[in-house]
C-alpha positions as CSV (number, residue, x, y, z in Angstrom):
1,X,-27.0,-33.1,-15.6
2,X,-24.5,-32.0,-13.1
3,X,-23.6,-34.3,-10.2
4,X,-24.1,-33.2,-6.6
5,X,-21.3,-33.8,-4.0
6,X,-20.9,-33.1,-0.1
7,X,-17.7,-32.9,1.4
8,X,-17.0,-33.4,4.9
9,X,-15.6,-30.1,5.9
10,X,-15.3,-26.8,4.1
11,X,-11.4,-26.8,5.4
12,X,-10.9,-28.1,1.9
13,X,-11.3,-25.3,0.1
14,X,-10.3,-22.4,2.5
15,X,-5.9,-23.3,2.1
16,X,-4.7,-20.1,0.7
17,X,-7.8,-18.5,0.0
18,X,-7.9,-16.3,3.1
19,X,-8.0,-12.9,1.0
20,X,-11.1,-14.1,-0.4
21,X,-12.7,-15.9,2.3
22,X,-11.9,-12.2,4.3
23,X,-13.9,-10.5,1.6
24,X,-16.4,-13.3,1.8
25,X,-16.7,-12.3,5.9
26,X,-17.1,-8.7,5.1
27,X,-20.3,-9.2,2.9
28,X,-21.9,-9.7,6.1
29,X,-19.7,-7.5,9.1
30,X,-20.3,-4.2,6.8
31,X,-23.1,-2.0,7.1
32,X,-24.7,-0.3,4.2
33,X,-26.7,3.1,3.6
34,X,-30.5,1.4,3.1
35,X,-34.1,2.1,4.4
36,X,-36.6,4.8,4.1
37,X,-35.6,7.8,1.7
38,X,-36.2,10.0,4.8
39,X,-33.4,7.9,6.5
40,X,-31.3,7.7,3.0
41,X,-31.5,11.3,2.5
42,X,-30.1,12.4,5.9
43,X,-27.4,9.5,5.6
44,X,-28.9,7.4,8.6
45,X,-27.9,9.8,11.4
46,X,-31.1,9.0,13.1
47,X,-29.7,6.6,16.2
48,X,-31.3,9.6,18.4
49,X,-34.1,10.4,16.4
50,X,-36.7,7.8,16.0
51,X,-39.8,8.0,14.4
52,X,-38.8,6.5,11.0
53,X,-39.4,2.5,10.2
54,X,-35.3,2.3,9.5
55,X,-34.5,4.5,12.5
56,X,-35.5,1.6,14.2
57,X,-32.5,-0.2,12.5
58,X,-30.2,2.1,14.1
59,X,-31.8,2.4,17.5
60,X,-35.3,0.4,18.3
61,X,-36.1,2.7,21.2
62,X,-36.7,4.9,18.2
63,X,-40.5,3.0,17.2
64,X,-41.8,4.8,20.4
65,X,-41.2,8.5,19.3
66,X,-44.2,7.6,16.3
67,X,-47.1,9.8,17.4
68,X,-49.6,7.6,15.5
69,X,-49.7,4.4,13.5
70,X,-47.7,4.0,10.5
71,X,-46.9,1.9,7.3
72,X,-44.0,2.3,5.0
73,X,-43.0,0.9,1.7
74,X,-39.9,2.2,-0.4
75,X,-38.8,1.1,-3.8
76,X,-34.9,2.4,-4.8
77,X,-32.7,2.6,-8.0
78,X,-28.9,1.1,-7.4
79,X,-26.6,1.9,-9.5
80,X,-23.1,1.1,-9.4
81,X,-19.8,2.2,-11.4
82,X,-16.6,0.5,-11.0
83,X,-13.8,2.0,-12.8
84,X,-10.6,-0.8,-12.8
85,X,-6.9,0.0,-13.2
86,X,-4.7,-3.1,-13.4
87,X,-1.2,-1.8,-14.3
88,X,-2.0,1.2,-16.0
89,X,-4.9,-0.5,-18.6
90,X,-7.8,1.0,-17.2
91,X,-11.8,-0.1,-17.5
92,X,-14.9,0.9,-16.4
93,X,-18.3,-1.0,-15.5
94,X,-21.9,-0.2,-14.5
95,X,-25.1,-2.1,-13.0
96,X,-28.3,-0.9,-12.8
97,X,-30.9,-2.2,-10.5
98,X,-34.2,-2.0,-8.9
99,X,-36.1,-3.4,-5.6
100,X,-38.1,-3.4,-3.2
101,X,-35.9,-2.1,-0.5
102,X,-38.3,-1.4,3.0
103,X,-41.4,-2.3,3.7
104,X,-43.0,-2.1,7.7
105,X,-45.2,-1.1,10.1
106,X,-45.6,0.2,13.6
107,X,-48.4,0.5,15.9
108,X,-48.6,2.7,18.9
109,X,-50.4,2.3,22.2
110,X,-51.1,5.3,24.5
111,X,-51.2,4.2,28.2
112,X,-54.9,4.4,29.4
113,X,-54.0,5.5,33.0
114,X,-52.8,9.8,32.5
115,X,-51.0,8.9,35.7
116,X,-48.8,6.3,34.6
117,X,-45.1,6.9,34.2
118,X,-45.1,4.8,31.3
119,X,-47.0,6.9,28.3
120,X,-46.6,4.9,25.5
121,X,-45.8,1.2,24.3
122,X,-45.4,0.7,20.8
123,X,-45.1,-2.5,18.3
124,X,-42.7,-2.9,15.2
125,X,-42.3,-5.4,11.9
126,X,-39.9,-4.0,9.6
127,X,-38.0,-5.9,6.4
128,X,-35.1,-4.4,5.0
129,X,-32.1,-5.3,2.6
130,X,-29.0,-4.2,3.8
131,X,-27.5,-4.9,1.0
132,X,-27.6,-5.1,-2.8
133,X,-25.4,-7.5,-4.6
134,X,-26.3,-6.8,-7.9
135,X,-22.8,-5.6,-9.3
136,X,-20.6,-6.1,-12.3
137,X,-16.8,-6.1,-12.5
138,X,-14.2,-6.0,-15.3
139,X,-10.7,-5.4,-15.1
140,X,-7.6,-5.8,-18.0
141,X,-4.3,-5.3,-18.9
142,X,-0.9,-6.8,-19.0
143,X,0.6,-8.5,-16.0
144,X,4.9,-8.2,-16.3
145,X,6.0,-11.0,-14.2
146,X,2.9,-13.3,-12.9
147,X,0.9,-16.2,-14.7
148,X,-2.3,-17.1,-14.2
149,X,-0.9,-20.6,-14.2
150,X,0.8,-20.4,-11.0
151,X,-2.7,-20.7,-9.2
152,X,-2.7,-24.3,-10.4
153,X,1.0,-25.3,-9.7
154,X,0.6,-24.2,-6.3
155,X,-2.0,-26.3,-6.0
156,X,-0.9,-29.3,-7.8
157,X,2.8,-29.4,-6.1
158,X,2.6,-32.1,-3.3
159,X,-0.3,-33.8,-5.0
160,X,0.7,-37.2,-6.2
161,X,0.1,-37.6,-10.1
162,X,-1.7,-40.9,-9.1
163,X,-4.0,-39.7,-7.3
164,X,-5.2,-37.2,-10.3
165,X,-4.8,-40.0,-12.7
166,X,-7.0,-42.6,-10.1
167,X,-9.6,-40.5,-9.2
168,X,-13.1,-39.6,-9.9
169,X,-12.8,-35.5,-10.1
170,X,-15.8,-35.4,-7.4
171,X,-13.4,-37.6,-5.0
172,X,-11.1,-35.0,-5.0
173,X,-10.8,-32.1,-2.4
174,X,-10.6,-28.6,-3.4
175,X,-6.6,-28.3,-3.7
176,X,-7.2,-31.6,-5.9
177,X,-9.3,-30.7,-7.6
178,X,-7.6,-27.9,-9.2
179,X,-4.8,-29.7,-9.7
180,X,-7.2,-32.1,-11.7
181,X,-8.4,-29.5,-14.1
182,X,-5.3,-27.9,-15.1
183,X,-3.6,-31.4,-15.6
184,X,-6.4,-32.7,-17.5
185,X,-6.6,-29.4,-19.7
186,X,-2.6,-29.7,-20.4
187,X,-2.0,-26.1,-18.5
188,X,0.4,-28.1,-16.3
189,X,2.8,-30.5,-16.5
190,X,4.0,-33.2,-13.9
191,X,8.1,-33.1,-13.7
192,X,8.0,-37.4,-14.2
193,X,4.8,-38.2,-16.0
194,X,5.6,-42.1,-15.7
195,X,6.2,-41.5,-11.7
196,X,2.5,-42.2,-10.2
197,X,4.2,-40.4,-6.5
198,X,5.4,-37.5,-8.7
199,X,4.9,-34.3,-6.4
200,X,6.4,-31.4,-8.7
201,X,4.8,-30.0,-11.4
202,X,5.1,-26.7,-14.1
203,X,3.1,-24.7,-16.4
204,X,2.3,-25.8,-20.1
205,X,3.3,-22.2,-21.0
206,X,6.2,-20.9,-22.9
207,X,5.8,-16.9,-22.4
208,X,8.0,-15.7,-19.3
209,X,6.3,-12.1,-18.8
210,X,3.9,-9.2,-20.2
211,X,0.8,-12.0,-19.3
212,X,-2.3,-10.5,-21.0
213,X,-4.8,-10.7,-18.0
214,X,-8.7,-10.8,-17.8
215,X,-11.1,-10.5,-14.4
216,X,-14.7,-10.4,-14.9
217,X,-17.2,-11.0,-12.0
218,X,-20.7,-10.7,-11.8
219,X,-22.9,-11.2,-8.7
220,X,-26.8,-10.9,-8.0
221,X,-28.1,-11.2,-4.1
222,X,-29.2,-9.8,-1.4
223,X,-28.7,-9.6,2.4
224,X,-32.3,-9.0,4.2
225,X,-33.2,-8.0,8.0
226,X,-36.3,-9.0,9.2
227,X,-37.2,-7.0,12.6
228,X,-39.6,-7.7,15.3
229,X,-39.4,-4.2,17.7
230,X,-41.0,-3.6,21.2
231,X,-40.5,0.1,22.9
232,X,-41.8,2.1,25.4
233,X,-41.7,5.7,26.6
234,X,-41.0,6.8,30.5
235,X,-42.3,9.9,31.3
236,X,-41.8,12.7,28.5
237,X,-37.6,11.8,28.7
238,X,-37.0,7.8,28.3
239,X,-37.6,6.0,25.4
240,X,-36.3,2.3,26.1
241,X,-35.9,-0.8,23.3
242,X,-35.0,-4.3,21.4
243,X,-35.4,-5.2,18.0
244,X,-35.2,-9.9,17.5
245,X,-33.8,-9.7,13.9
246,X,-33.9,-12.5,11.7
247,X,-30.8,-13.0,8.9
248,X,-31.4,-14.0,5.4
249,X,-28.7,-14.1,2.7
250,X,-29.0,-15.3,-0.9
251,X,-25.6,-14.5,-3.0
252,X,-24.3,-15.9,-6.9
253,X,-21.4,-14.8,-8.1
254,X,-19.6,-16.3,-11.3
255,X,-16.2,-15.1,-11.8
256,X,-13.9,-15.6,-15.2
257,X,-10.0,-15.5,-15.2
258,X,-8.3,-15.5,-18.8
259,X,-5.2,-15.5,-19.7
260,X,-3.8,-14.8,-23.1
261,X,0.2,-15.2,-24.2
262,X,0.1,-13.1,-27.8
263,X,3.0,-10.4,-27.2
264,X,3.8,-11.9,-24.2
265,X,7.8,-11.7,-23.5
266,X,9.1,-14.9,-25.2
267,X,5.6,-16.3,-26.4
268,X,6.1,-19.5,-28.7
269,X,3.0,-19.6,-31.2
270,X,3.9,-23.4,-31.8
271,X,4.3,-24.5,-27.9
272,X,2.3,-25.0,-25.2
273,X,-0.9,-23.6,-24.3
274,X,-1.7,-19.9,-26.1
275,X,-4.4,-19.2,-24.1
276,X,-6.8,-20.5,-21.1
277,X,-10.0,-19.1,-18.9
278,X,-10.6,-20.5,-15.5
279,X,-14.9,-20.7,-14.3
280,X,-16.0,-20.2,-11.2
281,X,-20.1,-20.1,-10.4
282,X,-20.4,-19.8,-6.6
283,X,-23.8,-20.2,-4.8
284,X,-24.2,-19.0,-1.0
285,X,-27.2,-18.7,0.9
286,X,-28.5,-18.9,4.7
287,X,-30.4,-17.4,7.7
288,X,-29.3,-15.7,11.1
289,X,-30.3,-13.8,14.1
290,X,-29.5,-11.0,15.8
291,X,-30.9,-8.5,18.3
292,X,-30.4,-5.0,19.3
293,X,-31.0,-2.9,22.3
294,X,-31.6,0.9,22.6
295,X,-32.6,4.1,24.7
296,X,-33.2,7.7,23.8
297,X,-32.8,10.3,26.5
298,X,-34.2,13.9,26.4
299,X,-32.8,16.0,29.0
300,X,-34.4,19.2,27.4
301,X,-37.1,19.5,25.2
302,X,-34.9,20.1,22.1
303,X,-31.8,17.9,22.9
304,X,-31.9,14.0,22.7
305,X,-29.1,11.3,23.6
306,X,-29.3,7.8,21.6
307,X,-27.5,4.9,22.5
308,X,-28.0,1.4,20.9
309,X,-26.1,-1.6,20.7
310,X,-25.7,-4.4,18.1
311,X,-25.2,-7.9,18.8
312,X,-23.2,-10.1,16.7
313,X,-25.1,-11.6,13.7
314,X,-24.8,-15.5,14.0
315,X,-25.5,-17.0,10.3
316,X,-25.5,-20.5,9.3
317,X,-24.4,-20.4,5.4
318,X,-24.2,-22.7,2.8
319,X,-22.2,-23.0,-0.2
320,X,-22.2,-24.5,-3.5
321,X,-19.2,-24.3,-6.5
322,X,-18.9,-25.4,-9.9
323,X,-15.7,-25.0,-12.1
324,X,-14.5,-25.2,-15.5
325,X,-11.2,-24.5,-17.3
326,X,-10.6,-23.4,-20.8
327,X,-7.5,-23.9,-22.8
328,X,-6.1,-23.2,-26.1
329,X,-2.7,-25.2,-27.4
330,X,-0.6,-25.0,-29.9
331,X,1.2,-28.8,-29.5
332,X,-1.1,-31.1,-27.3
333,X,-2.7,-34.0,-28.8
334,X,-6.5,-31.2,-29.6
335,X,-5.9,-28.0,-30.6
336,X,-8.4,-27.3,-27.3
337,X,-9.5,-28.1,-24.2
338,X,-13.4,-28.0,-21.9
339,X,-12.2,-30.0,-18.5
340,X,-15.5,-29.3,-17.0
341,X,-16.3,-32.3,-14.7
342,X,-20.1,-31.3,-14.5
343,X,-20.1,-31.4,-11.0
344,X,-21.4,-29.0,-8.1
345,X,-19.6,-29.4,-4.7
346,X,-22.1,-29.0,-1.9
347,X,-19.7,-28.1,1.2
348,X,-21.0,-28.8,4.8
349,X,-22.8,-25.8,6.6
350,X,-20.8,-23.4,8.3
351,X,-21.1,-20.5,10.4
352,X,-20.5,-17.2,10.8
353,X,-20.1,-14.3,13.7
354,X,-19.9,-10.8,13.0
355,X,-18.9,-8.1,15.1
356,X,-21.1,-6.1,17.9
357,X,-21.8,-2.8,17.0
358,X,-22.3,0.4,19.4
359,X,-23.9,3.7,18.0
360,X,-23.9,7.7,20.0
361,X,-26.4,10.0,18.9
362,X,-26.8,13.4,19.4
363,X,-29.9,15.1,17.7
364,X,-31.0,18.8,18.5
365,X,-34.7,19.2,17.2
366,X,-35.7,22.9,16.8
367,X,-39.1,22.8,17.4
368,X,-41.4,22.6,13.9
369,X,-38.5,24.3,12.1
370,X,-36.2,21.3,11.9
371,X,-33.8,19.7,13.6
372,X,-29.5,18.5,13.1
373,X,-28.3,15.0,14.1
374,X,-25.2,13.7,14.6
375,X,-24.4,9.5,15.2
376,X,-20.8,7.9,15.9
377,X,-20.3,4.4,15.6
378,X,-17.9,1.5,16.2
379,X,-17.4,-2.3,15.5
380,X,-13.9,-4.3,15.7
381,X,-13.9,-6.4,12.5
382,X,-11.2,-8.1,13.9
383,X,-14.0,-10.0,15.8
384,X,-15.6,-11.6,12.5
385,X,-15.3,-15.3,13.1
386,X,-16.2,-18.6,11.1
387,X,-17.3,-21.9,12.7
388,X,-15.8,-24.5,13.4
389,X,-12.8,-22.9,15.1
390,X,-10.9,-26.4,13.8
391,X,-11.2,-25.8,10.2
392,X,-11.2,-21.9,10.0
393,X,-8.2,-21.2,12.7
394,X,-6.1,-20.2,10.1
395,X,-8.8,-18.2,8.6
396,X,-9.6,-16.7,12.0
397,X,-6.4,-15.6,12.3
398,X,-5.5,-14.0,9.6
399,X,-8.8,-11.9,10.0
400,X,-7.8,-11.1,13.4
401,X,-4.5,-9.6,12.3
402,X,-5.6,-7.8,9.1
403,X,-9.0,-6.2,10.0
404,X,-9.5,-3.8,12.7
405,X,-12.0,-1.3,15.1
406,X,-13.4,1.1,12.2
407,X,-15.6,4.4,13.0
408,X,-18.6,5.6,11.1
409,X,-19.6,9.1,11.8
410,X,-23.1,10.3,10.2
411,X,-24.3,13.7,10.4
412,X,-28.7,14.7,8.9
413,X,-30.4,17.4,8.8
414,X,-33.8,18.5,8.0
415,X,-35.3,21.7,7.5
416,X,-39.3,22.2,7.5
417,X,-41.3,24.7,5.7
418,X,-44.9,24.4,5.7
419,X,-45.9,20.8,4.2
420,X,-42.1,20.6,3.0
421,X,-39.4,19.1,3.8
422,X,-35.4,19.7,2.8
423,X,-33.2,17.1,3.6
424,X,-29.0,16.4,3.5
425,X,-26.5,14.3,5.0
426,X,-22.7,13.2,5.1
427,X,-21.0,9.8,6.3
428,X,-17.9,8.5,6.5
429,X,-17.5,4.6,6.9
430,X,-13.7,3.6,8.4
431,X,-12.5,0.9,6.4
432,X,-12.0,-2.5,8.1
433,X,-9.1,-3.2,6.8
434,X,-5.6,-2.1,9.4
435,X,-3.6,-1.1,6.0
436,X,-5.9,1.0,3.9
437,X,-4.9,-0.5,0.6
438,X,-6.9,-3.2,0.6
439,X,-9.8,-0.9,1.5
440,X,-9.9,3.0,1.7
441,X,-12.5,4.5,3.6
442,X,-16.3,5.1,2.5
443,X,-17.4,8.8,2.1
444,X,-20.6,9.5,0.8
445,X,-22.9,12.0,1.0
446,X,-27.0,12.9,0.4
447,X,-30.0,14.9,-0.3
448,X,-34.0,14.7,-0.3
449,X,-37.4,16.1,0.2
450,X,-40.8,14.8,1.5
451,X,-44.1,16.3,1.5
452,X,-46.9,15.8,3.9
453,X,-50.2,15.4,2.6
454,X,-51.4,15.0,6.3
455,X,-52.1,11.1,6.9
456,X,-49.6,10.3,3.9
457,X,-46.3,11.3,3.2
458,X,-43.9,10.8,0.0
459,X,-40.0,11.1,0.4
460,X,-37.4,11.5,-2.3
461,X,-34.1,10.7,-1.6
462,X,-30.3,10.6,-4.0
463,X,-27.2,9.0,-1.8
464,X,-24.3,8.8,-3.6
465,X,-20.8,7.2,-2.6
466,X,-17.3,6.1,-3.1
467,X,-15.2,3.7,-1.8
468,X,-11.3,2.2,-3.5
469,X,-10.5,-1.3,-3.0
470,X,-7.8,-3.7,-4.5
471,X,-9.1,-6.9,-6.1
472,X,-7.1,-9.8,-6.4
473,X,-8.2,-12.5,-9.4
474,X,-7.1,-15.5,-8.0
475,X,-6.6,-16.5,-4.2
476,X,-2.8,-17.7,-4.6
477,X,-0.2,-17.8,-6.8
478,X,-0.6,-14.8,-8.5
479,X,-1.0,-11.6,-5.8
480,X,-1.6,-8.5,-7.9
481,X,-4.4,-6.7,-7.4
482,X,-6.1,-4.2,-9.8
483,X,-7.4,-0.8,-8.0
484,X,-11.2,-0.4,-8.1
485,X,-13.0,2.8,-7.6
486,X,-16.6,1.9,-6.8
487,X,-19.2,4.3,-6.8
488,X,-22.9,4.1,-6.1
489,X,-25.4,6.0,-6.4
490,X,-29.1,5.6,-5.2
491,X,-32.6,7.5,-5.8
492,X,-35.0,6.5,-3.2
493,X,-38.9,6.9,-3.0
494,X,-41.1,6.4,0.2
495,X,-45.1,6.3,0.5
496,X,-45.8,6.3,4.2
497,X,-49.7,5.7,5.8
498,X,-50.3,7.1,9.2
499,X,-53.3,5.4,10.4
């Protein structure tokens, strides 16, 4: 049975992880293309729109456009292709998925007094997930100049050997404990192994270059938004908002790093170790809130102005990591090595605060025929923080300097004939990276149809994506990134009840 251990602060595991622990932030500061398939198939432009259960995601003025009563529940397909090239050895990998994506209601309230400025109130509960972590990820070929190995030695140099050699593993801090595992698995050496305060230590390897190099990572998860909406219409030109939003977040991911030294410049099939692979299983999960606040104008009868704004999600998240190391040599005293300590580290809660969010919309609605929307949005990622600002300043600031303000622009339309409906849409999603190489923009585009059967409707909806990305295997040491091209693409189906 594997042991459980708490550490005092998650500061011990965050030193030189801070390209990971960015990516980490970004699971929760990004948006994703979810929701209805009426809002999926016009790409979400519906911040001035309204009277769709996910519109209400965008802008919650939007729940008092519904004419009647409704309830909505959508099931999708997520697939998702990532296609890897790690120094000209290219590989491809696909998941396939599906969930329950949307399910809500809304009920309306016509004012009983015809000569009240206020014509309408309406009420909102609406569960989404914005996003799908289902995903699979592999990535090969051969590195020319960096080990694997240099993930440990970084983290073992300064370490004295007696405190490896005196310690319980689950005494250890994160740094430590990596040390631990490689020196335990002979991948490292320590320069003096009869010094106890020995500081300086070197990999068990004999290979100088051409590193045969494996990434694999596989994650299952979800991020979900629960919504509780109130709105009200002004007249026949104000519709006014706020969405409360509760956070929820459940996310594995277990990632494998091996390293192989056949045909590797200068490899010694009777020295050192041959071979190794590096375990990670990493378990994070936790709640949040949020709110939103919206209007929609309509200066004419065809023209309406949305604005809404986002506040920061505040998530407390929890984290849970269990390791292993692999290894394979030719001249230690076992042919092989399992360090696996059997333990799970249970860090302290932390927190997280992602960036606001403003959206413009523009929609033109021509009359029964159709109607084109258009919505701009913003968010400064450099915002993302973690809590406590004493173990994550480092962290903090190294977010601050590499993200940046990114702009999504959406654009829908819809065209109506008789009980039909056509649908299409484009977005582009700025990256929130400042230099584009560690993420390229999102462009993705979208098409659909409904039908109206009168007090039930059925939506069908295909969004497809692409996005680039670089992908570093292990947080120090060893920098390279392989470039993934990661495309997904989605078929939606709504059955909505108008009561």
């Amino acid at each position: 049975m594997k042991k459980y251990i708490s550490f005092f602060s998650l500061a011990l595991c965050i030193s030189g992880v801070q390209a990971q622990e960015i990516s980490d932030a970004l699971r929760y500061a990004q948006d994703n293309l979810t929701g209805t398939a009426r809002f999926r198939a016009m790409s979400g432009a519906f911040g001035a729109l309204g009277g769709d259960l996910s519109a209400v995601s965008i802008n919650p003025a939007g729940s008092a456009v519904f004419a009647n009563n409704q309830i909505a529940i959508t099931v999708s397909n997520f697939n998702t292709k990532n296609n890897s090239n790690y120094f000209g050895t290219k590989t491809s990998e696909n998941n396939n998925s599906f969930d329950l994506n949307q399910v809500g209601g809304v009920l309306t309230f016509v004012s009983p007094n015809e000569k009240s400025d206020w014509k309408k109130f309406s009420l909102a509960v609406n569960y989404e997930n914005l996003n799908n972590f289902d995903n699979d990820l592999f990535s090969a070929g051969r590195n020319p100049l960096n080990s694997g190995t240099n993930y440990f030695v970084n983290y073992a140099n300064g370490v004295k050997l007696g405190i490896i050699e005196g310690y319980d593993y689950a005494e250890l801090n994160y740094g430590e404990q990596q040390a631990s595992l490689a020196y335990y698995a002979f991948l490292i050496n320590p320069d003096d192994s009869a010094n106890p305060n020995n500081t300086l230590y070197y990999p068990n390897i004999v290979a100088t270059g051409n590193y045969h190099q494996e990434n694999e990572i596989s994650s299952t998860g979800y991020n979900g938004k629960l919504s509780f909406n109130a709105a009200s219409q002004y007249k026949d030109f104000l519709f006014l908002g706020i969405n409360l939003n509760a956070h929820f977040s459940d996310y594995r991911r277990s990632t494998s790093f091996y390293e192989d030294y056949a045909g590797a410049t200068n490899a010694n099939a009777t020295q050192g170790v041959q071979r190794f692979r590096y375990n990670n299983n990493l378990y994070t999960y936790g709640s949040g809130f949020s709110f939103q606040l919206g209007a929609i104008v309509k200066p004419t009868k065809e023209i309406r102005i949305g604005l809404a704004y986002e506040s920061p999600t505040w998530m407390t998240l929890n984290e849970e990591l269990s390791q292993n190391l692999v290894t394979v040599c030719a001249d230690c005293p076992d042919p092989s090595y399992n360090e696996d300590p059997g333990v799970i580290n249970v860090y302290e809660p932390y927190k997280i605060s992602t960036p606001s969010k403003w959206t413009l919309s523009l929609a033109s609605v021509f009359g029964k025929a159709g109607l084109i929307s258009i919505d701009v949005s913003t968010k400064d990622y450099s915002n993302t923080k973690f809590k406590p600002q004493s173990d994550f300043s480092i962290l903090n600031r190294a977010m601050a300097t590499t993200l940046t303000r990114a702009y999504d622009f959406r654009i829908g339309a819809e065209h109506k004939i008789k009980q039909w409906s056509l649908r299409a849409g484009y977005r582009n999603e700025g990256s929130p990276y400042d230099d584009k190489n560690y993420m390229s923009d999102l462009k993705g585009y979208s098409g659909g149809v409904g039908y109206n059967f009168g007090s039930t409707k059925l939506d069908l909806a295909y969004s497809t994506s692409k996005r680039s990305y670089g992908e570093q295997f292990l947080s120090q040491g060893m920098t390279d990134r392989a470039k993934i091209e990661t495309k997904n693409n989605n078929i939606t189906l709504t059955l909505a009840f108008e009561l």
